[in-house]
N, C-alpha and C positions, 0 to 999 in steps of 0.2 A: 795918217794919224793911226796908231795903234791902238786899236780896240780896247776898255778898260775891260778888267777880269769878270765884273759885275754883270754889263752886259752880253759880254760872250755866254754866262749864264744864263740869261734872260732868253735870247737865242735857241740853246740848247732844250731848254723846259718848252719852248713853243713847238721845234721838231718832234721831240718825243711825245708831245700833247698830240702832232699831226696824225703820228704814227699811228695812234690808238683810238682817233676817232671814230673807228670804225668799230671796234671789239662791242663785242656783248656779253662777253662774261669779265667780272673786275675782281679778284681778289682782295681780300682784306688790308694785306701786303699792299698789292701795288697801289689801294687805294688811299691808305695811308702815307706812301711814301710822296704820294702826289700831293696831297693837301699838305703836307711838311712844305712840299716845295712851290705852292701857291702861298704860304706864308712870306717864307725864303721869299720868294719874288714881289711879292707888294712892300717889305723891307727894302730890298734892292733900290726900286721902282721911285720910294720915298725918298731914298736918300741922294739919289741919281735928278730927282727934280728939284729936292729943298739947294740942292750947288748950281742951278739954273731955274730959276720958274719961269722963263718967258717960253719955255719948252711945255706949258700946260696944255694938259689934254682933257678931251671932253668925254665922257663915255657913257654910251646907255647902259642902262638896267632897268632891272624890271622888279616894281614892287608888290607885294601879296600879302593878304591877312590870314593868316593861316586857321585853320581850324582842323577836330579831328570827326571823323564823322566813321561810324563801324571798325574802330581799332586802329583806322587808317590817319597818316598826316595828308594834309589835301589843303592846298593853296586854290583860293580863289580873291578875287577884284582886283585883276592884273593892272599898274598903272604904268604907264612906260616914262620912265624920269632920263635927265642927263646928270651928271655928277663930273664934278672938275675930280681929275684923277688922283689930286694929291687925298683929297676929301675921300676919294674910295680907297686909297690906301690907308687914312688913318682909321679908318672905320672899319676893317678887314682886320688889320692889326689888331684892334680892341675889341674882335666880336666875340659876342657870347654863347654863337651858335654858327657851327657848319656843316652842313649835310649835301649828298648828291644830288642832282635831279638829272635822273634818265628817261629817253625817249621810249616809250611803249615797246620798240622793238630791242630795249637791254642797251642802245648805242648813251651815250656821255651827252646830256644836253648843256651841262652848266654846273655852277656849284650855287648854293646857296648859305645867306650868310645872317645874321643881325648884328647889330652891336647892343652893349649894355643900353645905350640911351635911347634906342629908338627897337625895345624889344615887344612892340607889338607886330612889327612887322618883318618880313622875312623878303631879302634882296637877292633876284637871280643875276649871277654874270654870266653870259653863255658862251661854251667852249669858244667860241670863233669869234666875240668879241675878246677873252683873253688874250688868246692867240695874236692876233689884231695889236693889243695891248702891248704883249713881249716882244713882237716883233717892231713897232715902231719906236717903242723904249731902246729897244737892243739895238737902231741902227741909226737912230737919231744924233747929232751931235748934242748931249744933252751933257758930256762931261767937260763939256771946254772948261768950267770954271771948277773942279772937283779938284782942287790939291791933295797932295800925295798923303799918304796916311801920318797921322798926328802920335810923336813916341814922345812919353817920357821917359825920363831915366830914375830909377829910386838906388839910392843906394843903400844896401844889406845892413844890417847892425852886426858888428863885431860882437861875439859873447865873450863874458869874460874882460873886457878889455873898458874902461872907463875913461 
């Protein structure tokens, strides 16, 4: 069966995430271009499961109340949850906040996120359950039931012509 386009992406974003595990310094640029494409991919991810749900997945995260304390943002009362995956996509989709969270030594720990309706709290996904994430989306049969793209046709108005 031939890979859909979707998740060949999915795929790709998990490689290039491998790649850079390691890095300690992030650009503005790359770190930008990334979080476009953690969107990009929880979009995918949603619409790749709503054409199959018995392909749900479970996924930890980790929730925190955040407070600021000397200038600084600073997560503390780590709770460790499970979220059905379609639920963390639509709450990714609709969040109202997302920022980095790096490891002490500059390396990528995760992103973190909130949505509008639960903005007291701040949700980490950590690079390697993403990864995790893209990569069992991406090689899952999850598209058996995804039919092909949906066109209409409009047709133009003539000007001039009644």
């Amino acid at each position: 069966m031939a890979r859909h386009p979707w998740k060949k992406e999915l795929l790709k974003l998990a490689d290039d995430l491998k790649k850079k595990k390691g890095r300690t310094t992030w650009s503005s640029v790359v770190l930008t271009n990334l979080e476009q494409n953690i969107y990009w991919a929880f979009l995918m991810i949603r619409k790749l499961l709503e054409s199959n749900p018995a392909h749900e997945l479970s996924v930890p995260i980790v929730s925190y109340v955040p407070y600021e304390e000397d200038g600084h943002l600073r997560l503390h009362r780590p709770r460790q949850q499970s979220w059905v995956l379609t639920f963390l996509c639509n709450e990714m989709v609709h969040s109202a906040f997302f920022a980095w969270n790096f490891w002490d030594d500059g390396t990528l720990r995760g992103f973190i996120f909130c949505s509008g309706r639960r903005s007291r709290f701040r949700y980490l996904v950590s690079s390697e359950i993403f990864i995790g994430i893209l990569e069992k989306v991406g090689t899952s049969e999850v598209e058996e039931n995804l039919g092909t793209p949906i066109k209409f046709l409009t047709q133009r108005e003539r000007r001039g012509t009644r």
